[in-house]
C-alpha positions as CSV (number, residue, x, y, z in Angstrom):
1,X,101.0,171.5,189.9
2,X,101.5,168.9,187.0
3,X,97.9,169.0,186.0
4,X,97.4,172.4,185.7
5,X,100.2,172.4,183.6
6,X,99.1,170.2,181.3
7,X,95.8,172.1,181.3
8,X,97.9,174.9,180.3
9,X,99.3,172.9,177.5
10,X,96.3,171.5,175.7
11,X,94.6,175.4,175.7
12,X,97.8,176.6,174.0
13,X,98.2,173.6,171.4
14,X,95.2,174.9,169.0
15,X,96.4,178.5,169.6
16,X,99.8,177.5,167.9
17,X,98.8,175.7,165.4
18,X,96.3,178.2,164.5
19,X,98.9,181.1,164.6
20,X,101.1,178.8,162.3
21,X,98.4,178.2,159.7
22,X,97.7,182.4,159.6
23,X,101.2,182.7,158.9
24,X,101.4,180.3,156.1
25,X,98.5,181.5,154.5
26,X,99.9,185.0,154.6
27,X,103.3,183.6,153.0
28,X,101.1,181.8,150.4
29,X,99.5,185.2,149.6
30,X,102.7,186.9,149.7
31,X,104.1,184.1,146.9
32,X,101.3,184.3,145.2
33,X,101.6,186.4,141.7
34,X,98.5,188.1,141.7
35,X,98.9,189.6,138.0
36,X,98.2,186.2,136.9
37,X,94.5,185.9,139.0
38,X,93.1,189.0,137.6
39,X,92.9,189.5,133.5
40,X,90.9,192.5,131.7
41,X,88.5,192.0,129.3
42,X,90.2,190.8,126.3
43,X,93.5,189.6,127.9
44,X,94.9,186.0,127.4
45,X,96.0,184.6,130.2
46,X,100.3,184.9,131.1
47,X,100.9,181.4,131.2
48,X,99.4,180.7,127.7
49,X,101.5,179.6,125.1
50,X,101.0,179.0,121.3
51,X,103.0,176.5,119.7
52,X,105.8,177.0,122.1
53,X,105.7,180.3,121.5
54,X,104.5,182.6,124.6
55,X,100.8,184.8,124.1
56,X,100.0,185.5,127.5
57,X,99.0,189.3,128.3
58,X,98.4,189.2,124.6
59,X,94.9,191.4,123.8
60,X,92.6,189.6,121.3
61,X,93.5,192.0,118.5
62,X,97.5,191.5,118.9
63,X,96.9,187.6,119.2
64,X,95.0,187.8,115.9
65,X,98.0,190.2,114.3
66,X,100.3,187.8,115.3
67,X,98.3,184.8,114.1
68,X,97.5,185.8,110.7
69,X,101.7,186.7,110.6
70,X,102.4,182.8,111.3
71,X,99.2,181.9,109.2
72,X,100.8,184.2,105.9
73,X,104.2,182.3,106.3
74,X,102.5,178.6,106.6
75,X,100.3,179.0,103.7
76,X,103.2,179.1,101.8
77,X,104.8,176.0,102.4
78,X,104.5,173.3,99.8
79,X,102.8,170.4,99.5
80,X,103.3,166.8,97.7
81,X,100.0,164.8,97.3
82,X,102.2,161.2,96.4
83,X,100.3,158.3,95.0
84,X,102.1,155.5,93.4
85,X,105.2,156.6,93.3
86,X,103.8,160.0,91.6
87,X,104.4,163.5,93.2
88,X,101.6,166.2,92.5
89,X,103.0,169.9,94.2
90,X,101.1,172.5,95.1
91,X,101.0,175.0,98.2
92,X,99.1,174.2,101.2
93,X,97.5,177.8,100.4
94,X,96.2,176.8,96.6
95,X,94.7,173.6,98.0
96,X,92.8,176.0,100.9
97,X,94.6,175.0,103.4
98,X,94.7,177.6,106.6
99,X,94.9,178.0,109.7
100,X,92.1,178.0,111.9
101,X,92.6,181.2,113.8
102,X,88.9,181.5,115.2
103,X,89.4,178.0,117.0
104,X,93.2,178.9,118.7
105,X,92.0,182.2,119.7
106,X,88.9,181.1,121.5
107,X,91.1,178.2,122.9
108,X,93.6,180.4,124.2
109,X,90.8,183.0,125.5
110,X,89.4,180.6,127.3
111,X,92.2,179.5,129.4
112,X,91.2,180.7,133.3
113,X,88.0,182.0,132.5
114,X,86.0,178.4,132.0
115,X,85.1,176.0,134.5
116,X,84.9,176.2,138.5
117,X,87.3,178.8,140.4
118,X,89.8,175.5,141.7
119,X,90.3,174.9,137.5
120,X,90.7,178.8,136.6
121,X,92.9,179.1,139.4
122,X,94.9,176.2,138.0
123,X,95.4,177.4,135.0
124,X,96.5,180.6,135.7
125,X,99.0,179.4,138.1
126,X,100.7,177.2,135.8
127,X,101.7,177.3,131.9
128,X,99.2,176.3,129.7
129,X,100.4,174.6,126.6
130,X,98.1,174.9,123.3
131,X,98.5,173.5,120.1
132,X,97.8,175.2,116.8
133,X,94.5,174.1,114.8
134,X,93.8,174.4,111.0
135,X,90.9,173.6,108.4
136,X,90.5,172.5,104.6
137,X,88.0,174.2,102.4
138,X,86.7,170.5,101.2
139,X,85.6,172.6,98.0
140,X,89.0,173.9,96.6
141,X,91.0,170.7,97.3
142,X,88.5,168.8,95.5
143,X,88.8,170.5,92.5
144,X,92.4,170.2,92.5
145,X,91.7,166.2,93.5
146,X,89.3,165.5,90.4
147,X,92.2,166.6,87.8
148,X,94.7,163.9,89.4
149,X,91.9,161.6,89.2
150,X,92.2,161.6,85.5
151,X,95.7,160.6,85.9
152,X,95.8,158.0,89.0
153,X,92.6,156.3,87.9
154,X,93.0,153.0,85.7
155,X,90.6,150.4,85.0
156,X,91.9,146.6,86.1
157,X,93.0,144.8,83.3
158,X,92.4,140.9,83.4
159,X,94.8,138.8,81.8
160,X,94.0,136.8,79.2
161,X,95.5,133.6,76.8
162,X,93.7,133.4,73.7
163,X,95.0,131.4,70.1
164,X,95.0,133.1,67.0
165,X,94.6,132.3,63.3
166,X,98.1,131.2,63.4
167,X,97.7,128.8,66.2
168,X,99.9,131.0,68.2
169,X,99.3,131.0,71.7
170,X,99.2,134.9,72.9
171,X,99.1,136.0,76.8
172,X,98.0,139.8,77.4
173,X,99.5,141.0,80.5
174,X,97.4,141.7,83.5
175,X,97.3,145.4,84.9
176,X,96.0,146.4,88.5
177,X,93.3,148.8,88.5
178,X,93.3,152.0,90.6
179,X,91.4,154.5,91.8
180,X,91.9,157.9,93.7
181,X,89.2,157.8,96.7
182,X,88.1,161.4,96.8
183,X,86.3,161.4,100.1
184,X,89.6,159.5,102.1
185,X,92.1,161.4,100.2
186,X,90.6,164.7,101.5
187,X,90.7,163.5,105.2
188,X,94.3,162.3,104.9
189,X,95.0,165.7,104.0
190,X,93.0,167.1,106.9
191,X,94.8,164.6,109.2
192,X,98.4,166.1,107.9
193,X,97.6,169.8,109.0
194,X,100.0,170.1,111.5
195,X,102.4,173.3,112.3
196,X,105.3,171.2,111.6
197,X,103.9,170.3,108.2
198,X,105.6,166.9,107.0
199,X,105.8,168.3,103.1
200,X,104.6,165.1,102.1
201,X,100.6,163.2,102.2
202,X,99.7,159.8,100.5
203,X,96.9,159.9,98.8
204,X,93.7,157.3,99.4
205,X,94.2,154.7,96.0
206,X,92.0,151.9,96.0
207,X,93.8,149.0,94.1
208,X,91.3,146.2,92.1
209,X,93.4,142.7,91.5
210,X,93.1,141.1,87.7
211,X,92.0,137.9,87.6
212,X,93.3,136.1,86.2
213,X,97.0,137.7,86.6
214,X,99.8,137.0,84.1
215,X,101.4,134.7,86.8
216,X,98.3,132.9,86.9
217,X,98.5,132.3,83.5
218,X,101.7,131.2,83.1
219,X,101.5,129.0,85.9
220,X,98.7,127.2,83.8
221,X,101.3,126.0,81.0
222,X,99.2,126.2,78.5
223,X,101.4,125.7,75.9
224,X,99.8,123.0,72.8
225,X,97.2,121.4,71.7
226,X,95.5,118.6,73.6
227,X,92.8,117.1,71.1
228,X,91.5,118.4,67.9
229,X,89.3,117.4,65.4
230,X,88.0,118.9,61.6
231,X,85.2,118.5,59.5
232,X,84.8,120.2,55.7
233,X,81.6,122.2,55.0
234,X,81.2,123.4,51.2
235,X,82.0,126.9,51.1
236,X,79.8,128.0,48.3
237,X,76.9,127.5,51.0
238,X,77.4,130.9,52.4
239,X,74.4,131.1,54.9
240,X,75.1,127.9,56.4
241,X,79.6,128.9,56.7
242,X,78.0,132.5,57.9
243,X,76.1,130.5,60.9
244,X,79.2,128.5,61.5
245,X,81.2,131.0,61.6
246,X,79.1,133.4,63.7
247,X,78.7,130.3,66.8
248,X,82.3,129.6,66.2
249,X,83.3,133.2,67.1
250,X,81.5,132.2,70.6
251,X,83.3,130.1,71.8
252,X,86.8,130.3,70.3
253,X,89.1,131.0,73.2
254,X,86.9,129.7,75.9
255,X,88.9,128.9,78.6
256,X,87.8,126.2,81.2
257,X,89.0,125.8,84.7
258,X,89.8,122.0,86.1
259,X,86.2,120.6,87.1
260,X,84.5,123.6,84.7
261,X,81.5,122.9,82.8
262,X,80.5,124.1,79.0
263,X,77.5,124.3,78.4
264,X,77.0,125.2,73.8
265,X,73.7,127.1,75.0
266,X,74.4,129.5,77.7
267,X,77.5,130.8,75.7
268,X,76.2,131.2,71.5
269,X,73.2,131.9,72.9
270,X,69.7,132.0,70.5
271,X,70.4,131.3,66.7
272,X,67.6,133.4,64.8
273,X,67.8,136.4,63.0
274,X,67.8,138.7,65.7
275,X,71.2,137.5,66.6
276,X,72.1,137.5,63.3
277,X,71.5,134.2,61.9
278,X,70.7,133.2,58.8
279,X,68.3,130.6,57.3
280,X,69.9,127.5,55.8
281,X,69.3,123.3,56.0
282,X,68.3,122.1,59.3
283,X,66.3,118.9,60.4
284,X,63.4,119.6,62.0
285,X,60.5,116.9,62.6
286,X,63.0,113.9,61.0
287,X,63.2,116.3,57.6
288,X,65.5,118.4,56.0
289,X,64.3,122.0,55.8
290,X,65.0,125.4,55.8
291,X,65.7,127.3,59.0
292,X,67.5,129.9,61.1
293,X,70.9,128.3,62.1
294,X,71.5,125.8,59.8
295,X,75.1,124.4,60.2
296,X,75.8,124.9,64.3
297,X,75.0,121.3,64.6
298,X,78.6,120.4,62.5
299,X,80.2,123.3,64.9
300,X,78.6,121.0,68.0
301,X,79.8,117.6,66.6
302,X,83.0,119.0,65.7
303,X,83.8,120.1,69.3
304,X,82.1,116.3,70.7
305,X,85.2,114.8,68.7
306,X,87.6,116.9,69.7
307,X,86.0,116.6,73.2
308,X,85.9,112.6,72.8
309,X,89.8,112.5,72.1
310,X,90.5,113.8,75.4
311,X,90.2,114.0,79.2
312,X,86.9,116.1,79.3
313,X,83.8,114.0,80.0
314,X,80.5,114.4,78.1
315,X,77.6,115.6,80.5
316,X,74.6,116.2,77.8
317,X,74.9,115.0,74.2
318,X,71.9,114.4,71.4
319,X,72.4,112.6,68.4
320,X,69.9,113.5,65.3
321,X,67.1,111.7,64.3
322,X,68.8,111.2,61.1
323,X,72.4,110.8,59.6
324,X,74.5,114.0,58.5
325,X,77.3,114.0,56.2
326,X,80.3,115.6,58.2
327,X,80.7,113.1,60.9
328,X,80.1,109.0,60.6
329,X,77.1,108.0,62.5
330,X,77.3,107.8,66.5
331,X,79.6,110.5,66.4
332,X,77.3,113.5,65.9
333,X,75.4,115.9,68.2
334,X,72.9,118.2,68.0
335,X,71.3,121.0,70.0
336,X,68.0,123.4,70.1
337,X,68.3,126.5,72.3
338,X,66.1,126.0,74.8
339,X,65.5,122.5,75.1
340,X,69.0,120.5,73.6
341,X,72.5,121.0,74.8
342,X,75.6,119.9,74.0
343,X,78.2,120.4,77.6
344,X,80.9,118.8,78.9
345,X,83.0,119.2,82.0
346,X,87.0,119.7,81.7
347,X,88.8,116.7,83.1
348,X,92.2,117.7,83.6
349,X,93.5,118.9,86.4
350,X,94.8,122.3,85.0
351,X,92.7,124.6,82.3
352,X,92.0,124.3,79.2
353,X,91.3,126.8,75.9
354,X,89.2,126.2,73.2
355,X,90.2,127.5,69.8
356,X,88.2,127.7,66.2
357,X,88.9,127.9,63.1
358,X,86.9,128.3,60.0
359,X,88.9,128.7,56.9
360,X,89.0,127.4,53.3
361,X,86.1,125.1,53.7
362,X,87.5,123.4,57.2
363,X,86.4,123.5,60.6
364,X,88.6,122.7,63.4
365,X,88.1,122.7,66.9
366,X,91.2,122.0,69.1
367,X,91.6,122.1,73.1
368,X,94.8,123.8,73.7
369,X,96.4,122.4,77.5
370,X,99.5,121.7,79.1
371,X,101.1,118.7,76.8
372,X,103.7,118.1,78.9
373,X,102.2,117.0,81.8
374,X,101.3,113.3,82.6
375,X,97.5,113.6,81.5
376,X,98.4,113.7,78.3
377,X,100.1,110.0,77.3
378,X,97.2,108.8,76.9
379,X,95.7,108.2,73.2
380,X,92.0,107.9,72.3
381,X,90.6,105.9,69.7
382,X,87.1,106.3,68.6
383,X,84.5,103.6,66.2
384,X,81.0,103.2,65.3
385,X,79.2,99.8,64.6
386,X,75.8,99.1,63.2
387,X,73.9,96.7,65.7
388,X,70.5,97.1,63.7
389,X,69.4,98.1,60.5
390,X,65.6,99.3,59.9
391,X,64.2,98.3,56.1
392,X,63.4,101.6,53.9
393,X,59.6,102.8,54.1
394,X,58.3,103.8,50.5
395,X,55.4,106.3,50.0
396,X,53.6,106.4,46.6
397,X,52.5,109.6,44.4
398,X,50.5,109.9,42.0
399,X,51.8,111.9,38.8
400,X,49.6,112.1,36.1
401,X,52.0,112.9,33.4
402,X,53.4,109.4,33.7
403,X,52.6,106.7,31.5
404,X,51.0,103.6,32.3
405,X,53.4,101.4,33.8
406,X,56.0,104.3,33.8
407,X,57.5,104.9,38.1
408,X,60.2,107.5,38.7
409,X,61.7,108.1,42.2
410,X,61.5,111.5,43.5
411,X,63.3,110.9,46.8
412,X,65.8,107.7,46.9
413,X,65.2,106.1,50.4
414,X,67.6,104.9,53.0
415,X,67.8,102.6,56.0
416,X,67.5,103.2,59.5
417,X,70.0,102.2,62.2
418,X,71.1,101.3,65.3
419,X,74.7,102.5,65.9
420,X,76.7,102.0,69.0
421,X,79.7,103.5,69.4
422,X,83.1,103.1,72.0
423,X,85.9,104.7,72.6
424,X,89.3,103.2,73.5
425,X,92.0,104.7,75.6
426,X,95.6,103.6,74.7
427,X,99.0,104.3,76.6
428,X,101.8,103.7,73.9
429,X,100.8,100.1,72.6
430,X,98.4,99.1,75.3
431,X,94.7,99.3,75.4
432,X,93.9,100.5,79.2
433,X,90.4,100.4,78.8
434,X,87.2,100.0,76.3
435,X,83.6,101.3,76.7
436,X,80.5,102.2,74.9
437,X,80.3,106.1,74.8
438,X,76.5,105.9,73.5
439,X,74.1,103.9,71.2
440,X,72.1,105.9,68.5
441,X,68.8,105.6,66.3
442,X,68.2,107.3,63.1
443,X,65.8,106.9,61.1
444,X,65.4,105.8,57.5
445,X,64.7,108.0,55.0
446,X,61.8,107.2,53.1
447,X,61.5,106.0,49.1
448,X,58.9,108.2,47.7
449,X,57.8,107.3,44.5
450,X,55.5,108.4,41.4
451,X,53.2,106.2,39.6
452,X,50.8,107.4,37.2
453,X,47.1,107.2,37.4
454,X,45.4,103.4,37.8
455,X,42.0,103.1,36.1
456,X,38.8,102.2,37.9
């Protein structure tokens, strides 16, 4: 009797539970709202909503009616394109902003009618949430873009020390360039197309940084002069003061950082006429002759003096083959572009400016530094001694206008020597140190005299 019961029960356990599955199904079915599962041709779904704002049973023609409604009213908002504290307004309309009712309606369109029946089902069983989308015409905010570009855009501005005729020293203030970035200023714009449009969009500015800025400047304490020196040149020599003055215009207001090197060549650059030189005295081939860019060889052997009474050290220097007026011997320098240069390196641990001056038949050079600080108590002293003297060569003529026995000198000769020179360096009244800066040849210059005709 107990088995066949139990018999009984396993036959009518799948019976039950398949009459309790039909009956779910039917209350499912029964639940189900089937006005969502079935859409006509042009209907958006019921669950679909815009925004917030509910579209569904919408047909495509009263979605687009009520699109272009909210499109007219956010057009008209306004819009601030900010850069550097500036506010340029316009409406989102005049820049071409819109919205992009194509995209939203095909979105909400397709909402249940795209993908497998288990995801159309889905979404037509549940709300569908969908965001508004919008476009820029790239074109029209461009043009509005390039005008405000005119006004943003500024080029950087280095700051700068220089010394004027006064010896006054002047600092130019630095100023940060900028520059509106078309191309990332449109995209920020894009990125800000929202429904709930912030009012405001910062514009792409690129910023350039001076160098060197007026804080940099001032931090260098540049503030007198280090070491000078001045030579006289007659003024009524005007090719030779016009050559000065042209090479001294180079290089006034050089500045050099700590450890920087000068080099006379790479910064005047050729002397000839092309760059404006003019022909005057120059010593080519142990002679005085003419040639382009007579007189830069007193601007070099001004600066080597000024340069001597300081910290700077002397990396190329060339004495002439023969003695010049404007500096005692040893203490000269010449150059040829090309072959001779004159350069030193700045010494101090801070920079230093150069500064010229040509006026009234003086040239000056002076290095302009910080004079407060410690490297400069020292004092430099500067002599020249002749170690060897070379007897004067004479060279004989032959004038026939001269009487016999008559001589006349046409060229009055000179010695040559050998001329070492030091340099000491004092701290108040004692003598730290003494040594030989350079030793130096220059040649005589020859006696050359007439003599008349000897008979055979």
């Amino acid at each position: 009797m107990f088995y066949w019961s139990t018999i009984q029960n396993k036959k009518i356990f799948p019976v039950f539970f398949l009459l309790v599955g039909f009956f779910m199904f039917c209350g499912i079915l029964f639940l189900v709202p089937w006005g969502r599962l079935f859409l006509s041709g042009n209907e958006i779904a019921a669950g679909v909503y815009i925004g917030g704002e509910s579209v569904g049973h919408f047909s495509n023609a009263e979605l687009k009616d009520w699109l272009e409604a909210k499109n007219t009213v956010w057009k008209q908002q306004n819009i601030y394109l900010v850069a550097d504290g500036e506010r340029f307004a316009f409406t989102l309309d005049e820049i071409g902003a819109a919205m992009d009712m194509e995209a939203v309606m095909n979105t909400a369109y397709g909402v249940g009618r795209r993908g497998n029946f288990l995801v159309r089902f889905r979404e037509r069983m549940r709300p569908v949430y969908l965001d508004y989308h919008f476009k820029l015409d790239k074109n029209i905010v461009v043009t509005h873009l390039r005008p405000l570009q005119e006004r943003i855009d500024m080029p950087v501005q280095n700051g700068s020390i220089t010394v004027n005729s006064q010896g006054e020293i002047i600092i130019t203030p630095s100023i940060e360039g900028k520059k509106l970035n078309i191309e990332k200023s449109v995209i920020s714009i894009r990125e800000h197309l929202v429904w709930d449009f912030p009012g405001t969009v910062p514009l792409s500015v690129m910023k350039t940084a001076p160098f060197p800025t007026t804080e940099e400047i001032r931090s260098w304490q540049i503030n007198g002069v280090l070491a000078s020196f001045t030579t006289e040149y007659k003024e009524e020599e005007v090719n030779r003061v016009h050559n000065i003055s042209l090479a001294a215009e180079k290089i006034d207001n050089v500045l050099l950082m700590p450890g920087e090197l000068f080099s006379f060549n790479e910064l005047v650059g050729p002397r000839d006429a092309v760059h404006g030189y003019k022909e005057s005295l120059i010593i080519f081939n142990q002679e005085f002759v003419e040639g382009y860019g007579g007189g830069i060889c007193q601007l070099v052997s001004t600066l080597y003096n000024a340069v001597l009474r300081g910290e700077c050290s002397v990396v190329e220097r060339h004495a002439h083959s023969l003695g010049v007026s404007y500096v005692p011997p040893g203490l000269d320098a010449t150059v040829a572009y090309g072959t001779l240069d004159f350069q030193f390196r700045n010494g101090y641990p801070f920079p230093v400016l150069i500064h010229t001056q040509t006026e009234g038949g003086k040239l000056s050079v002076a290095i302009y530094g910080n004079v407060h600080s410690n490297s400069n108590t020292f004092q430099y002293q500067l002599y020249s001694k002749e170690v060897e003297t070379y007897p004067i060569k004479e060279e004989i003529v032959i004038d026939n206008t001269l009487a016999a026995g008559e001589k006349r000198i046409l060229q009055q000769g000179k010695n040559g020597k050998k001329v070492e020179t030091y340099r000491q360096v004092w701290q108040g009244e004692t003598l730290l140190k003494e040594e030989k800066i350079s030793t130096d040849i220059y040649q005589g210059k020859k006696q050359i005299i007439a003599v008349p005709k000897t008979e055979d």
